[in-house]
N, C-alpha and C positions, 0 to 999 in steps of 0.2 A: 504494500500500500504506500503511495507517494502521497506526502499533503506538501501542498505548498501555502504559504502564510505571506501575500501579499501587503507587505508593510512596506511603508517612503522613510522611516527614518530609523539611524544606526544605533539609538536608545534602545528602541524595541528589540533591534537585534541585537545585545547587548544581555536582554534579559533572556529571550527564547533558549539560547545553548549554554546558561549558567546550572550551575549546580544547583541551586534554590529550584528554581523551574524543572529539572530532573528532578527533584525529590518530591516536586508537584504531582510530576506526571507520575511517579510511582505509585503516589497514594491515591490517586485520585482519578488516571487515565484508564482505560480497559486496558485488557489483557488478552495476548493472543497463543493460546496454550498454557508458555510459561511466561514469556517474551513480555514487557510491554511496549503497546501499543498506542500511538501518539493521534488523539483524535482531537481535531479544534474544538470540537462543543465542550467536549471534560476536561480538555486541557490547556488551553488558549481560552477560550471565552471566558472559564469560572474562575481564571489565575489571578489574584490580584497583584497587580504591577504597581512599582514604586510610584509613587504621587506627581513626581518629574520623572522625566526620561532625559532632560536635557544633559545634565551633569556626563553619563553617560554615551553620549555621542563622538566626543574625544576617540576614547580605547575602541570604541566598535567600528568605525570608522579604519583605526592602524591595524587592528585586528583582521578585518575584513580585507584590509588592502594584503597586507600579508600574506594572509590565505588565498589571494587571488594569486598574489606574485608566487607561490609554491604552486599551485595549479598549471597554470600556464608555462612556466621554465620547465615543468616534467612531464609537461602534456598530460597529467594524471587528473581524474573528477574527485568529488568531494568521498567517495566511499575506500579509492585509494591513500587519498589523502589522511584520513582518519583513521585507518588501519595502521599507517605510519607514526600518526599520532598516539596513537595504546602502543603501540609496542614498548614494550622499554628496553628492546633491544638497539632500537633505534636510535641513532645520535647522532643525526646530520645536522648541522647550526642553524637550519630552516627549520626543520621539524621542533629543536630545542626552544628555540628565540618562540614557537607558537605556543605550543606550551606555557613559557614565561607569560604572553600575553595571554592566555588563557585566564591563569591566573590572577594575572590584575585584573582584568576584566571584572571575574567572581568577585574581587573583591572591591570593585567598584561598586559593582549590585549590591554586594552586604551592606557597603556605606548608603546607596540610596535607601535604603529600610530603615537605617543609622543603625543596625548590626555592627558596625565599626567600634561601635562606643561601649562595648561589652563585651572586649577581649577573650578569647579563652570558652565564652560561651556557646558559640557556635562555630564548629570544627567545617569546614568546606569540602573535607576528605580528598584533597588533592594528591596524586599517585597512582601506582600502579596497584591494580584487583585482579585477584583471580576470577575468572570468570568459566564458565563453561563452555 
C-alpha cells in the first residue's frame, strides 16, 4: 500500500518521519498481520501536531535537500535509501551526516511540544533495533 501525504510545507514534513509520529502510528494506526500499517484517517488526521510548524522548516528543508542529494548521486529511491539508512553496517559520510540530521530533526519536534524542557524524560530511542 503507497499513501502519499500531499503537504506544501517542510514543518509538516519534519513531523511525519519523526519518532513521536512513529510511536503514533504504532499505537494508534492498523495493523497489517504483524507489520504496521500507515493509514491517513488513524494516522495523519487524528495526530496532533505541534501548535507551529514554522520553527521546524529550517532542519526539514537540509534534511530533505540531503536526502535528495543521496538519491540522485546513486541513482537509488527512497526504499534503497532507507535500507542504507538501518543498516548499521553502513558508514558512508552520506548515509552518517542523514542520520545526524535525523536526529536533530527528532529533536527539533520534541522542542516544538517543549519536550526539550524535561530532559531525560522522554528517550527518542535513537539506534540500531533488532528487528525481524
Amino acid at each position: 500500500m503507497t499513501v502519499v501525504l500531499a503537504v506544501h510545507d517542510r514543518g509538516t514534513c519534519s513531523v511525519v518521519p519523526s519518532e513521536i509520529h512513529w510511536w503514533w502510528i504504532l499505537s494508534y494506526g492498523n495493523k497489517l498481520e504483524t507489520r504496521p500499517q500507515y493509514t491517513p484517517t488513524d494516522c495523519f488526521k487524528t495526530f496532533p501536531f505541534p501548535n507551529t510548524l514554522t520553527d521546524l522548516e529550517p532542519i526539514g528543508e537540509r534534511y530533505y535537500s540531503h536526502r535528495q542529494q543521496i538519491m540522485q548521486a546513486r541513482q537509488q529511491g527512497l526504499t534503497k535509501t532507507y535500507n542504507r539508512f538501518h543498516d548499521p553496517a553502513e558508514t558512508d559520510a552520506d548515509i552518517a551526516e542523514l542520520r545526524a540530521l535525523h536526529v536533530e530533526m527528532d529533536q527539533a519536534v520534541a522542542a516544538a511540544y517543549g519536550w526539550d524542557r524535561a530532559p531525560g524524560v522522554f528517550d527518542l530511542g535513537h539506534g540500531f533495533h533488532d528487528t525481524k
